[in-house]
N, C-alpha and C positions, 0 to 999 in steps of 0.2 A: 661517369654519372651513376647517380646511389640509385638501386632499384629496389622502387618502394615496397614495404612487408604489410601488410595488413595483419591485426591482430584485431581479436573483440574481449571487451572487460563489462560483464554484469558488476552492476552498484549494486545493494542490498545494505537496507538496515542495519540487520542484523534481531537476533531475540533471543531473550533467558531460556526460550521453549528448547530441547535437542530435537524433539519434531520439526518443527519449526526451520530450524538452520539444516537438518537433511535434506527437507522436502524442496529449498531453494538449491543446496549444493546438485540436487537431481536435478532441476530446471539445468543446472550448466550444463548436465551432461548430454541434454535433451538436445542443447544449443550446441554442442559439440559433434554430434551425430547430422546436426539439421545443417551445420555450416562447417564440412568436413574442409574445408579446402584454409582455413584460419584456425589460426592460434585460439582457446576459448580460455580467458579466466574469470573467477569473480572475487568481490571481500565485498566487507561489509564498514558499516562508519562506526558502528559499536556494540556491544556485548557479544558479538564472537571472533574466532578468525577463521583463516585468514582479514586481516584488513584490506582497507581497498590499496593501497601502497604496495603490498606485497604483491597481491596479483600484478600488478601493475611491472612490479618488480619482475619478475616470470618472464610477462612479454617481454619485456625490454630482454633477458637474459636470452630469450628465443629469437632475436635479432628483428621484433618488429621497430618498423620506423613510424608505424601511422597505428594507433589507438580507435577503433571504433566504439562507444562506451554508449551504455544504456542504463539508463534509472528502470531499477529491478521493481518497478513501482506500479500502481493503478493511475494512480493521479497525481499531477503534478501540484504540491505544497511545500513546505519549506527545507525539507531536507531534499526533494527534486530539483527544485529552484534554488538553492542557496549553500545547503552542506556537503553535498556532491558534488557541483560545481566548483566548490571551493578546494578541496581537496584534490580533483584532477587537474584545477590552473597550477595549484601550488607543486604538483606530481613537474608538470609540464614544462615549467620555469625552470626547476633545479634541475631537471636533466634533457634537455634538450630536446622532446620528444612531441612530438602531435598527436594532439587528443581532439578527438571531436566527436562533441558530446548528443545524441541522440534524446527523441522523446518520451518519455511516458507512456505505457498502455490507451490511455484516454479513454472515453469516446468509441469504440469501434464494434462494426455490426459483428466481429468476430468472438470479441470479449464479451459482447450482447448474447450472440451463440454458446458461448460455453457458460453464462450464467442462467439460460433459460433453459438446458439442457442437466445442471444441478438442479435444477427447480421439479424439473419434470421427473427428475430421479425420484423426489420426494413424495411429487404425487403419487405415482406408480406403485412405491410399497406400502403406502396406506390408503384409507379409507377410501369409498368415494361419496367425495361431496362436491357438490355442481360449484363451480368455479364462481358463479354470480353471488353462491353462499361463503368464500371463502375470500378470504384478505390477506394479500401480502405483505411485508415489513422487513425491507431491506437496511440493513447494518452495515455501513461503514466506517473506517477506521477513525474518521474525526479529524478535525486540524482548526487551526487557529487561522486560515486562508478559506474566503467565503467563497471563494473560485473553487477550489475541491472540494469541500460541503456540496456546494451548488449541484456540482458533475453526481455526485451520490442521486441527488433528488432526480437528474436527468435520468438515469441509468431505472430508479425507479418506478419513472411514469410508461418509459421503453416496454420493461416488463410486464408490468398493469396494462399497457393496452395490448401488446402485444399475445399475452395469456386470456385477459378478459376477464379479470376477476374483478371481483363486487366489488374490492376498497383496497388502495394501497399506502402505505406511509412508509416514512425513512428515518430510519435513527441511528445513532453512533456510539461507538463502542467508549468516546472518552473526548475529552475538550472541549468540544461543544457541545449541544442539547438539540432534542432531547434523549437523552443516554435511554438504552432499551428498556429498563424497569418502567419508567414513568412513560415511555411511549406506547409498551404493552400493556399497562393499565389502561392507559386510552385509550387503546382498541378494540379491549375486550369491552367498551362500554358502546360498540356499536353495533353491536347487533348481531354479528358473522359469528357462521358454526365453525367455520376451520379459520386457525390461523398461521399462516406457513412464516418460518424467520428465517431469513436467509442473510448468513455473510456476507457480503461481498469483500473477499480479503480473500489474498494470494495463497495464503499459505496458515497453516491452524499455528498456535500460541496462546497464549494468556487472556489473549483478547477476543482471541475466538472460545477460550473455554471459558469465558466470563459471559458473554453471549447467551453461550447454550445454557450456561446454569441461571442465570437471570430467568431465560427463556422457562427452566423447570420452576422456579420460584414461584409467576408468575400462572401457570398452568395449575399449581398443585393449589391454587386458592377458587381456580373457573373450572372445573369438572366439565360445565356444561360446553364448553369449548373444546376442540379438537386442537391442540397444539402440535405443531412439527416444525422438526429441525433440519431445515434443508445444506447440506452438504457444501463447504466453498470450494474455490475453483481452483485449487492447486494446480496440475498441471493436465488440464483440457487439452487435446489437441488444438483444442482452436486459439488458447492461450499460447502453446508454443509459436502456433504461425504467427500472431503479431509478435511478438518479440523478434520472430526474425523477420519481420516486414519492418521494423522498428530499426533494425542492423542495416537491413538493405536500401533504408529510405534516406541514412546520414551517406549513399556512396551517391544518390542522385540529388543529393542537395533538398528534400524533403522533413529534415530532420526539426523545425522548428516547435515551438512550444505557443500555446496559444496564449499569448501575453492584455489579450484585450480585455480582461479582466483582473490582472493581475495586480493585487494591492501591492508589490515592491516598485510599478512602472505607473500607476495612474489612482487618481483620488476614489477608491473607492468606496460608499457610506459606510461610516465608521470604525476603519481603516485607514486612515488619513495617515495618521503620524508612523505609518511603515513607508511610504512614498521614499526612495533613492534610501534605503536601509543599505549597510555595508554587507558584501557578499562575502559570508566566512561562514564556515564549520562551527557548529556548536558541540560535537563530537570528540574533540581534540584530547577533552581531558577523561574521558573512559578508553579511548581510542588503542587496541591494544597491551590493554592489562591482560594480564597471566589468567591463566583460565585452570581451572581445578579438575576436569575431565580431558584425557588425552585423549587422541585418534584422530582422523580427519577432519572433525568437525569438535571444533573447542567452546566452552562455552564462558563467559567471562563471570567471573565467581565473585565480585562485587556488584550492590546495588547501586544501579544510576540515579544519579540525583541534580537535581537544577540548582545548584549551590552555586550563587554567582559570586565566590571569592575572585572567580576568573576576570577576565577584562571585557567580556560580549556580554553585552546586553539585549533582552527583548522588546520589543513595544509591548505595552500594554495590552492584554484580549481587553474589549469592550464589555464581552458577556461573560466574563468571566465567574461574576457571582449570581449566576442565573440561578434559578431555581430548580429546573430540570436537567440544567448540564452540569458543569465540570467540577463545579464543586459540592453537591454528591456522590462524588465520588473517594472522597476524605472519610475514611474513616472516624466515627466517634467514640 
């Protein structure tokens, strides 16, 4: 009788940032220390490496027979739900191996704790102004899934009551609206002395330095406003404990994703025509190209682009020519 190996594999992105892909390659190491008794690998679906194949490749080479895998994510959207998924079935089929595939940060009063503990960081080295005078504006990553938008706005209000400030709103760094420029212009028009911007994202990149510089643009025209840039949650202790509660939840069968909203399982308003979409990687065609910087962490030296010469197709976004989202974001 074959006796079973446990191995665990972080999913991640991947990003053009080299902050960025260290600051995750550290989370592995974080997860290696916290779950000494398993194998730890991670990759990514695109623009760095390792891929998620090759880790993948490791364990298998370490003699595991069982995969514990987790989406190196906040929230579950399409590349939690669909291009990760896809890649581990297809991992799992060619070589004979069990993967079972864990959830998402989500949700949790832990990831709650290390976002209200960057918050408070910010307060602390600046000014003070009474919290009933000052407004939140939490930034999340965005997606074209109204399920993970949504979770942004939860996470938001969490904060807002839970801090107590005057006023809070939510906006995203990209595909949906409203993107942070046009959302911090709407805030500065109500009235609040301080206004704190806080990422909500794993890890800094492009889209967290797109943020903060919005954030100065924005500032440098309201003198009369106090602007601050609250710090994201790289790796909070309380971020490493879900991730390994997140490990430990796919061994008691807790591992599920909350699909009650989910436009690829159920008609949701204006979402309709993703209902039963085919579960494949959009990743495939940057997925390990050669990378122009050596060392443990590579970073991939062409620009990504959604060139559909390929054979996958997307549904349509609805809001896509909104006015405050994503297509402002096109350069003219």
């Amino acid at each position: 009788m074959m006796i079973e190996k446990l191995g665990v594999m972080l999913c991640g992105h991947g990003s053009r940032d080299l902050d960025a892909v260290q600051e995750f390659g550290a989370l592995s190491e974080h997860l290696k220390k916290r779950l000494p008794k398993y194998p730890v690998e991670f990759g990514y679906l695109e623009f760095a490496t390792p891929i998620i194949r090759t880790g993948l490749d490791k364990l298998k080479a370490a003699g595991v027979t069982r995969v514990l895998a987790v989406p190196g994510m906040l929230f579950a959207a399409g590349h939690a739900k669909n291009d990760i998924p896809s890649v581990l079935n297809t991992y799992a089929a060619a070589n004979k191996l069990t993967i079972n595939y864990g959830k998402e940060l989500g949700i949790d009063p832990k990831m709650l704790r290390a976002a209200g503990d960057r918050i408070q960081q910010a307060l602390d080295a600046n000014t003070h102004v009474p919290l009933h005078e000052t407004m939140l504006v939490v930034v999340g990553r965005g997606s074209s899934d109204p399920d993970a938008n949504s979770n942004v706005s939860k996470v938001t209000r969490m904060l807002w009551e839970g801090f107590g400030f005057g006023w809070a709103e939510t906006a995203y760094s990209g595909v949906t609206f409203p993107l942070v420029a046009p959302a911090l212009e709407h805030a500065t028009r109500l009235g609040y002395k301080r206004i704190i911007v806080f990422p909500y994202f794993l890890f800094t990149g492009i889209l967290v330095e797109r943020i903060y510089q919005s954030t100065d643009e924005v500032a440098a025209s309201h003198s009369e406003i106090e602007f601050i840039k609250a710090p994201y949650l790289n790796d909070h202790p309380a971020v490493i404990d879900t991730f390994v509660e997140r490990v430990e939840q796919i061994l008691i069968g807790e591992n599920a994703m909350n699909c009650q909203l989910c436009k690829y399982r159920t008609q949701v308003l204006g979402f309709e025509a993703d209902v039963g979409a085919v579960q494949e990687s959009h990743h495939h065609h940057v997925e390990g190209i050669s990378a122009e910087q050596d060392g443990p962490f590579k970073l991939i030296s062409l620009p990504h682009t959604h060139d559909h010469s390929h054979d996958h197709t997307h549904a349509p976004y609805p809001h896509a020519n909104h006015p405050l989202g994503p297509v402002t974001l096109k350069r003219k």
